[in-house]
Each structure stands twice: as structure tokens, then as C-alpha cells.
N, C-alpha and C positions, 0 to 999 in steps of 0.2 A: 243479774241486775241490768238496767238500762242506763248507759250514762251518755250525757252529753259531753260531747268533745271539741272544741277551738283548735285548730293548728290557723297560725298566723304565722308567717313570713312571708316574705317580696320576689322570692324566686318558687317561681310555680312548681318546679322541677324539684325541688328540693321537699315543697308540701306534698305533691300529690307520693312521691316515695314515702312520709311519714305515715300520710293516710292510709296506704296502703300496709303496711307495718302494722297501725293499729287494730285495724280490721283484722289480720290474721293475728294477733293476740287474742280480741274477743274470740277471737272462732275457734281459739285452740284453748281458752280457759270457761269455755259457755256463756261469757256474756254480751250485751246487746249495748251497740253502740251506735251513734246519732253523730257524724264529723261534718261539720261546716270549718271550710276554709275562707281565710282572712288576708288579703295581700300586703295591708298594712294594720300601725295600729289605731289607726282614728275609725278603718271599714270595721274591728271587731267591735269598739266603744262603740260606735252608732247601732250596732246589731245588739249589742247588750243591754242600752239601753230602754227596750224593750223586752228584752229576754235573760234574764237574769239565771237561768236554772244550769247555766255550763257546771260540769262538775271536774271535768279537766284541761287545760290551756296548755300546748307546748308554743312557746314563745320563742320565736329568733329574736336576738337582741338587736344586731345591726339592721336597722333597716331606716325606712326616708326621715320625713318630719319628727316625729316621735318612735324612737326605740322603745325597743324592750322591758328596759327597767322602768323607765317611766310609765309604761303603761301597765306595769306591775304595781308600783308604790300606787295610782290611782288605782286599781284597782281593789287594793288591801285596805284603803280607807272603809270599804263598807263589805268587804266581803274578807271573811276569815277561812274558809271553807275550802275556797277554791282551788285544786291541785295546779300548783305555776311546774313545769317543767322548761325551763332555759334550752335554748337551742343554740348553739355559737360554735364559729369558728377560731375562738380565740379562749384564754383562759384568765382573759384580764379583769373580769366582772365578775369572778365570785366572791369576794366579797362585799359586792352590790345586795347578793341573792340573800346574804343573812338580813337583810331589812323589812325586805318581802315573806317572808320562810321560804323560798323557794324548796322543791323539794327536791332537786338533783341539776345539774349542768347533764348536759349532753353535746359532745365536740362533734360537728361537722367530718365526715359524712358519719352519719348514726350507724353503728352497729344494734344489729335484729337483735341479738342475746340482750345486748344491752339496756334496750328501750325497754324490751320484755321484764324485763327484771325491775326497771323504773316503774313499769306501769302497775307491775303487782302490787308493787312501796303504794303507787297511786287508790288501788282498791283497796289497798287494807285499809289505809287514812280513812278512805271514804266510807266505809260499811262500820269503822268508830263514829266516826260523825253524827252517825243514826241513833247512836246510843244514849242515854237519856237517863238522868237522877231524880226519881220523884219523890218530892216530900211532901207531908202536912202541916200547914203551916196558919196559926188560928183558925181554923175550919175554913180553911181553901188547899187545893192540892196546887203544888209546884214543879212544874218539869223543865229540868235542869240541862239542856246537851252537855254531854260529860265533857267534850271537846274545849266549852267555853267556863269549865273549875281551873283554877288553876292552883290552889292550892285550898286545903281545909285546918283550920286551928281549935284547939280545944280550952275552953274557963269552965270549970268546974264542971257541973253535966249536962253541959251547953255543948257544941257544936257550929262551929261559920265556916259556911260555902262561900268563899272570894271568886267568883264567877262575874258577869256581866254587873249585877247589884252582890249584896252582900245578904245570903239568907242565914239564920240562926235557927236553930231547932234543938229541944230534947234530947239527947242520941248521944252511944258515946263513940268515942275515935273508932274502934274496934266494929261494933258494927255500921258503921259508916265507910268505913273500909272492903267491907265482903261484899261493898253494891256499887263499887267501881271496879276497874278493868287492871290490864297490866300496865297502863301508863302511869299508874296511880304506887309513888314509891313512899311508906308509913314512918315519919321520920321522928321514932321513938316514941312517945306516950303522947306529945304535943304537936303532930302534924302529920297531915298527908300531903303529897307536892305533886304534881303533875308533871314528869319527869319531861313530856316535849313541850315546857314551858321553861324550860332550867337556863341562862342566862350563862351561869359562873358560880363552882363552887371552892370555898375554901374552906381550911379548917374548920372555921367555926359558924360560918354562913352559907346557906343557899340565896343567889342572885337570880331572879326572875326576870322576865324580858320587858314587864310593865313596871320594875321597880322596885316591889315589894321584895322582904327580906326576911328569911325562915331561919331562926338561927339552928345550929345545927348541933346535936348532943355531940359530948365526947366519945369515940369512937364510932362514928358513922360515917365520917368523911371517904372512906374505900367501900363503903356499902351501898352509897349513894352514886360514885362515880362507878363500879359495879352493875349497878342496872343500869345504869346511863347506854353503856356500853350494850349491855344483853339486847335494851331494847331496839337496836341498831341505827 
């Protein structure tokens, strides 16, 4: 695949080592990469505002006018897709990063294993993203990125996608089930949940990161935190 790639930070010396890093990832996993560098974060916002298609960001957070986080939280107002990898030398912001999803910290100076290992986490997100639920929906077809379900409920032999809108169809849980992925965890007769959507769970509830609330059968609570886990 081709991806476009952002590395932003304020010390030159620090980007072009990243850049150089990601290009021997591509070359040593076969794919093709596109790296523009960013000195701060208002030079990438002005560049994206024309070019929207980045498919991954490694973000230093300390840097001039606007940091890091900030220009993560703008940038998650319209874009859900986007691989944010944090770059710092400190370890005082991750808990900034669960606002954004960021998908990993990486502490100054970056280890090669390391990145390597981040950016694979970064291609698999990215080649789910592509993935896609279609339905028939009064004589119109629906296609769903599976990335953007976050969870499915069942009333009698109905079926609701909670995704961006809220689609309902014929269908029962079970097959509805066999045309999503492994992030897709079947919580007994009355739901499927999108496990990288998962907030907090307890005994008796699933807590989602938009709010919504799955309540959860008796015994399922180790089943669910079970795959939470597998899926890493």
C-alpha cells in the first residue's frame, strides 16, 4: 500500500532521523511511503488544509506556539482515521493522548525496534479502515466503514448499526456478526460492541467513549475483558 506520512517537530535533527526510520520500515515490510516534514504545528495545519489524505502523523508534543496535543484534539474534530503517534521527551502527556486515541507515545531518542513495531499497530488500523459493512436498506444500498459501528443491538428481527447515523435492517445478530472483523466482540443474544470503542467495563455494563451503554449479560464480564486484551 501507499501511505502518506506527516512527521512534525521543531528540531530538524530529530525529524529527518524519524524519516529516515520510516522509510526503512516501508522497505523492509514492501510498502510505499510519501513523508513530508513539518517544523511546527500551524506549517502542518496550513499544509492539510489543502491536503487532507495523511494517513499517518508522528507528532512531537513540545514544540513553539502550538503543541502537540493541541494540534491533535484539532485535528480529531474531523478526522477519525488518522494514525497520531506522539513523540516526547517526557511522559507527562499520556493521559492527554486517551482524548485524541492516540495510538502509542514514543520517548525521545526513538528506538528502530520500537517505531517498527508502532507502525505495523499503524498499518493494521489503517488496512481495517478500508473495511466496509454493506447493507440494503428500502431499495438503496448502504456502506458502512466498519471503523465508524461502534456498536449493533437487536428488537425482535430487527437489527441497529450505531455508527455515524443509526441504520436498522432485517438481519439477525448472528448473521450480522459473520460480516464484521475481530474487533467486533457478540455480547450474548443482544449485541455486538466494537471492542476499540470500549470506554470502561463493569459487571453489568459496557461504557463506550461516545456515551452510550451496552448492558452486559451475566457472565460475560471476563469474556469481554478477554478479548479486550487479545486484541491488544
Amino acid at each position: 500500500m501507499n501511505y502518506q506520512v506527516a512527521i512534525c517537530d521543531d528540531s530538524p535533527a530529530d525529524a529527518q532521523y524519524v524519516s529516515a526510520l520510516v522509510r526503512e520500515w516501508a522497505g523492509r515490510c514492501g510498502a510505499a511511503v510519501h513523508v513530508e516534514l513539518f517544523a511546527s504545528a500551524e506549517a502542518f495545519l496550513f499544509r492539510y488544509a489543502e491536503h487532507k489524505e495523511f494517513d499517518l502523523l508522528l507528532l512531537d508534543i513540545e514544540m513553539g506556539v502550538m503543541d502537540g496535543v493541541t494540534l491533535a484534539k484539532t485535528l480529531r474534530r474531523e478526522n477519525e482515521t488518522l494514525q497520531i503517534i506522539f513523540i516526547t521527551g517526557y511522559s507527562d502527556y499520556i493521559s492527554e493522548g486517551y482524548e485524541v486515541a492516540a495510538l502509542h507515545y514514543l520517548v525521545k531518542p526513538v528506538g528502530k525496534e520500537k517505531l517498527f513495531q508502532v507502525l505495523d499497530r499503524a498499518e493494521d488500523r489503517l488496512r481495517k479502515n478500508e473495511r466496509v459493512l454493506t447493507l440494503e436498506l428500502s431499495g438503496e444500498t448502504v456502506r458502512i466503514p466498519l471503523y465508524q459501528i461502534r456498536y449493533v443491538d437487536v428488537c425482535h428481527n430487527y437489527i441497529t448499526v450505531h455508527a455515524r447515523e443509526a441504520f436498522t435492517v432485517k438481519m439477525s445478530l448472528s448473521q450480522l456478526a459473520k460480516l464484521l472483523d475481530e474487533r467486533f466482540f457478540k455480547v450474548g443474544r443482544s449485541a455486538v460492541v466494537n471492542l476499540t470503542c470500549i470506554r470502561k467495563v463493569t459487571k453489568t455494563d459496557i461504557f463506550l467513549e461516545d456515551g452510550a451503554t451496552v448492558p452486559l449479560p451475566r457472565g460475560a464480564y471476563e469474556k469481554v475483558n478477554r478479548a479486550i486484551i487479545q486484541m491488544g
